[in-house]
C-alpha positions as MATLAB code, in Angstrom:
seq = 'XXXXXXXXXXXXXXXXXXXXXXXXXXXXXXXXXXXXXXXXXXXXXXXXXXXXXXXXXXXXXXXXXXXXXXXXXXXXXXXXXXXXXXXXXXXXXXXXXXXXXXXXXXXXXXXXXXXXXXXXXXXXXXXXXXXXXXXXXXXXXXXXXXXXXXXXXXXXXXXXXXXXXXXXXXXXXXXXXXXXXXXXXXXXXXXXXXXXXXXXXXXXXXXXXXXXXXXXXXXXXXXXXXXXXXXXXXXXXXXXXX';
ca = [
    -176.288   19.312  178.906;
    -177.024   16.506  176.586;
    -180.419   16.752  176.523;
    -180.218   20.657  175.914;
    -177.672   20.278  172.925;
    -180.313   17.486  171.615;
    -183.247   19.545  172.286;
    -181.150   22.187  170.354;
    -180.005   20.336  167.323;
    -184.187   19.120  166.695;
    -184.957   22.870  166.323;
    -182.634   23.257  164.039;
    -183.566   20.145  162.046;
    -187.119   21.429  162.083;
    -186.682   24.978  161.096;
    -184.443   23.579  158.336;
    -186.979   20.702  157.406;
    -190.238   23.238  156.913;
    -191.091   23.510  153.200;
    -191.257   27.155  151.944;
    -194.289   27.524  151.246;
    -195.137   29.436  147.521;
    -197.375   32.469  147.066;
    -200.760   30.857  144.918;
    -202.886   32.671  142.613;
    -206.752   33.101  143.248;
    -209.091   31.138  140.895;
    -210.240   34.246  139.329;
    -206.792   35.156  137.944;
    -206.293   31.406  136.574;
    -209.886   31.042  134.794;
    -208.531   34.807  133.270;
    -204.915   33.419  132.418;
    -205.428   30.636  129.431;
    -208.700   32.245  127.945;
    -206.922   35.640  127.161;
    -203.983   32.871  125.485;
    -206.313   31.491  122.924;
    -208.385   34.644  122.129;
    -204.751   35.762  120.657;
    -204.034   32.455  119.360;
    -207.412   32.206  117.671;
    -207.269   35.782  115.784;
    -203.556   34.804  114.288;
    -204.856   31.765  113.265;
    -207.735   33.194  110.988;
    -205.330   35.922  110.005;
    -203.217   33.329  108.571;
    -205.844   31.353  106.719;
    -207.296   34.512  105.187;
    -203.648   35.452  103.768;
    -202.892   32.019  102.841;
    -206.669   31.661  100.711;
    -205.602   35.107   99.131;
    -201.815   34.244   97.861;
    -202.943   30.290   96.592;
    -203.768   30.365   92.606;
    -207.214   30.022   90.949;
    -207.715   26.188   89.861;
    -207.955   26.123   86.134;
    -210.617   24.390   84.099;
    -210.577   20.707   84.618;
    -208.927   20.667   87.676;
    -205.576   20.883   85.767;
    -202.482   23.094   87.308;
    -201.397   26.377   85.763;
    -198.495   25.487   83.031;
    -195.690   27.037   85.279;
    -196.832   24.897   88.065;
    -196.873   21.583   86.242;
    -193.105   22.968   84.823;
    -191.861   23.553   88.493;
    -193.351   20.266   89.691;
    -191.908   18.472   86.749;
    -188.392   20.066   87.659;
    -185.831   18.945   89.626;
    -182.533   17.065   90.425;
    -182.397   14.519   87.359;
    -181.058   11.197   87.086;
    -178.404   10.273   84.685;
    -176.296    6.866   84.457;
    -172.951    6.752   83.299;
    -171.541    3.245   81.935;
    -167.504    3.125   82.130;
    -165.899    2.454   78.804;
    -164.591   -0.868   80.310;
    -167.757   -2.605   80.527;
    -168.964   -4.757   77.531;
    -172.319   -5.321   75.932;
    -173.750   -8.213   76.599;
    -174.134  -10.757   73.859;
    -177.285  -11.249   71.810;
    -178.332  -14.927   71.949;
    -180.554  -15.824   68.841;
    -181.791  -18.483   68.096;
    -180.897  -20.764   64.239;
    -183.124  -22.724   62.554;
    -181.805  -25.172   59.928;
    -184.040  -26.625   57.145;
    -183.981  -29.988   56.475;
    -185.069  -31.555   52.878;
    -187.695  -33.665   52.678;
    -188.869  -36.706   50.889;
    -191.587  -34.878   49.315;
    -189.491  -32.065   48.445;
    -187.298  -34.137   46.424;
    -189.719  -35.982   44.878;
    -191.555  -32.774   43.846;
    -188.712  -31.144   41.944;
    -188.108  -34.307   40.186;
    -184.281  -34.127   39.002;
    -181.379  -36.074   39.040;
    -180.126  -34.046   41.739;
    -182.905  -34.482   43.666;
    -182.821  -38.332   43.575;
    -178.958  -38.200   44.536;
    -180.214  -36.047   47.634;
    -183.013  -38.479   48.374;
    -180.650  -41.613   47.926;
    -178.441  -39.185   50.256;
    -181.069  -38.767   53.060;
    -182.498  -42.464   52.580;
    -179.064  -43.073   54.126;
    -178.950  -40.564   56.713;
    -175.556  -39.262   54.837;
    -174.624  -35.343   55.257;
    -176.352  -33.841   51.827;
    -172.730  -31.769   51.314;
    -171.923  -30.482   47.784;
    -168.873  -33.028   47.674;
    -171.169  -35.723   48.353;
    -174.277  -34.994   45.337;
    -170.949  -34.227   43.424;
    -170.016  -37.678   43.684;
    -173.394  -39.156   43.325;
    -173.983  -37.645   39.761;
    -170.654  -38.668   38.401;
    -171.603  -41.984   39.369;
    -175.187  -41.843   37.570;
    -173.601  -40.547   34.127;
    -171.239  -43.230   34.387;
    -174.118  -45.997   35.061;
    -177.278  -44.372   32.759;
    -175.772  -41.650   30.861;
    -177.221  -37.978   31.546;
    -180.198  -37.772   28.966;
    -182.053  -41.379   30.436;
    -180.445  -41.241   34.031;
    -183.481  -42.754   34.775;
    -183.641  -45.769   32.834;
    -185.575  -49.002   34.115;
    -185.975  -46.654   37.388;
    -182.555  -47.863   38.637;
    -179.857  -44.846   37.778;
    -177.158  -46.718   39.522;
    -177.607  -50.052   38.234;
    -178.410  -51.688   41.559;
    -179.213  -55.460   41.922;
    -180.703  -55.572   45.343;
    -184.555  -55.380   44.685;
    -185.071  -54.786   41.514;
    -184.688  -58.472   40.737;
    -182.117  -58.468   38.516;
    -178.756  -59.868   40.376;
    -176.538  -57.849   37.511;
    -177.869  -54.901   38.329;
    -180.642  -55.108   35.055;
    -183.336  -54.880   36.757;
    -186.171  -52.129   37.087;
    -188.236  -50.677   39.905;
    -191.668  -49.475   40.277;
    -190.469  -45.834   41.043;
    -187.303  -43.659   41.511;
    -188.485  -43.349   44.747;
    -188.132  -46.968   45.819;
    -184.991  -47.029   43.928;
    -183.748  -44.679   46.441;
    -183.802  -46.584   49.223;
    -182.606  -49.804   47.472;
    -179.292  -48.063   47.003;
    -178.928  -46.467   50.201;
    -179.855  -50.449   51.362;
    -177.395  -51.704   49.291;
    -174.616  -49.265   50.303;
    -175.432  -50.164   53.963;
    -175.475  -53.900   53.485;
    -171.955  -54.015   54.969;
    -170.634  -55.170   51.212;
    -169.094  -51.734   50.970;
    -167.991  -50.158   53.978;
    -165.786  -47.841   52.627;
    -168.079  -46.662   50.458;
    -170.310  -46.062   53.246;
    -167.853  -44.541   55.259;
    -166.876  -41.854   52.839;
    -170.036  -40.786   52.674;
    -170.811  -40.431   55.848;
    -167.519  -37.890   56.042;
    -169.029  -36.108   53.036;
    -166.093  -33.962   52.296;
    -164.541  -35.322   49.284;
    -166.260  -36.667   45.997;
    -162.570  -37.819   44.673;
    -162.166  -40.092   47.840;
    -165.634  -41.364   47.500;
    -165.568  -41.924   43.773;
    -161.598  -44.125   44.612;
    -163.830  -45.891   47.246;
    -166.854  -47.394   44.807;
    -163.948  -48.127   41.865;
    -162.323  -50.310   44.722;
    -165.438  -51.595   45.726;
    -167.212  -55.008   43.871;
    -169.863  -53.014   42.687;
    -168.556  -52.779   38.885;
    -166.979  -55.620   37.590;
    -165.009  -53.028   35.572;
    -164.346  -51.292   38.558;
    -164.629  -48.284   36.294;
    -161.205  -48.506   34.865;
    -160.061  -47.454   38.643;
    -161.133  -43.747   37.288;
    -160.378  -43.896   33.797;
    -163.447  -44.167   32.639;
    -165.046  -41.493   35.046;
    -165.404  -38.278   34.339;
    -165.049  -35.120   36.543;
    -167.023  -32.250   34.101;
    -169.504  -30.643   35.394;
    -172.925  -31.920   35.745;
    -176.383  -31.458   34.428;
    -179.505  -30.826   36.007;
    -182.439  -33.194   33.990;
    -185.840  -33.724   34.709;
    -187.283  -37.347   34.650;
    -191.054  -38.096   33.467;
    -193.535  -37.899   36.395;
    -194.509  -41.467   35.985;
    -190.923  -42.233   37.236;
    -191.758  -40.668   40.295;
    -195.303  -42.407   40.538;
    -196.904  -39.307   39.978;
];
């Protein structure tokens, strides 16, 4: 009984087990099968080309586009950008330049003002309008206007010009210049110095030198200075060495 249930149950597996097996076309009907495909395939494709060839604009001269192609190429979606009114412009650096006067500047123009500026930058002191202010009160006071130049030395000065009372001469303006800015540095008048250097007040400057030992006279501590306006005078070229 065993055996004929197991003999049974193998049947079954077999008949169960055997692949189906599916009908096959002949070779002739395959070879026929893709050929006919791409015949069709071939004829749409040439069908297309010719159509395409006919709808596709003539080329103009030069190899340039017709105008309302360029146009439509040149058109589109544009871009725009849109700043907030919150946000600031930035700040423009530029640069300043600031002249400096020269030696040979001064010496060129050759007036009293320009020897107060060169006694002025001889001493490295700020060339402010308070400050040539107070220079050319103190010249008229020491030379008078019309000779400010006398003996070379408009402010009198001792220290090499070889004269100790302040009589003597030098060889130009020019050297007088730095004789006085010398002098004023020498540490005998330090208030002098330093109210110059501040160069915002010719009244302080001018109470300075009267306080100072540089006039015996001490200019009448301001009574014998005067505050008018100044003049601008030319000296001789030969006081310049020129």
């Amino acid at each position: 009984m065993q055996d004929a249930r197991t003999g049974g149950w193998r049947a079954a597996r077999q008949k169960v087990a055997t692949p189906v097996t599916r009908p096959q076309r002949d070779a002739a009907t395959r070879s026929r099968m893709p050929r006919r495909s791409l015949s069709a395939a071939a004829v749409v494709s040439v069908f297309g080309l010719l159509a395409g060839l006919a709808l596709a604009p003539l080329p103009q001269p030069g190899g340039s586009l017709p105008t309302a192609a360029a146009d439509a190429a040149l058109q589109g979606d544009g871009q725009a950008v849109r700043v907030g009114a919150e946000v600031a412009a930035p700040a423009v650096s530029r640069e300043s330049y600031v002249a400096t006067t020269g030696s040979q500047t001064l010496v060129a123009g050759g007036t009293n003002v320009d020897w107060a500026k060169l006694v002025l930058v001889e001493g490295g002191w700020p060339l402010s309008d308070e400050n040539v202010t107070f220079m050319m009160r103190w010249m008229r006071q020491e030379n008078g206007a019309d000779n400010w130049w006398n003996r070379n030395n408009p402010l009198n000065n001792g220290q090499g010009s070889g004269g100790g009372s302040g009589l003597g001469s030098y060889p130009t303006l020019v050297e007088a210049a730095y004789f006085a800015a010398e002098n004023l540095q020498s540490g005998r008048y330090p208030e002098v110095d330093a109210a110059l250097a501040r160069g915002d007040s010719a009244d302080a400057t001018a109470q300075a030198i009267w306080a100072s030992a540089w006039a015996s006279s001490h200019y009448g501590y301001g009574t014998h200075w005067s505050s008018r306006p100044y003049e601008v005078i030319e000296a001789p070229p030969s006081a310049w060495g020129r």
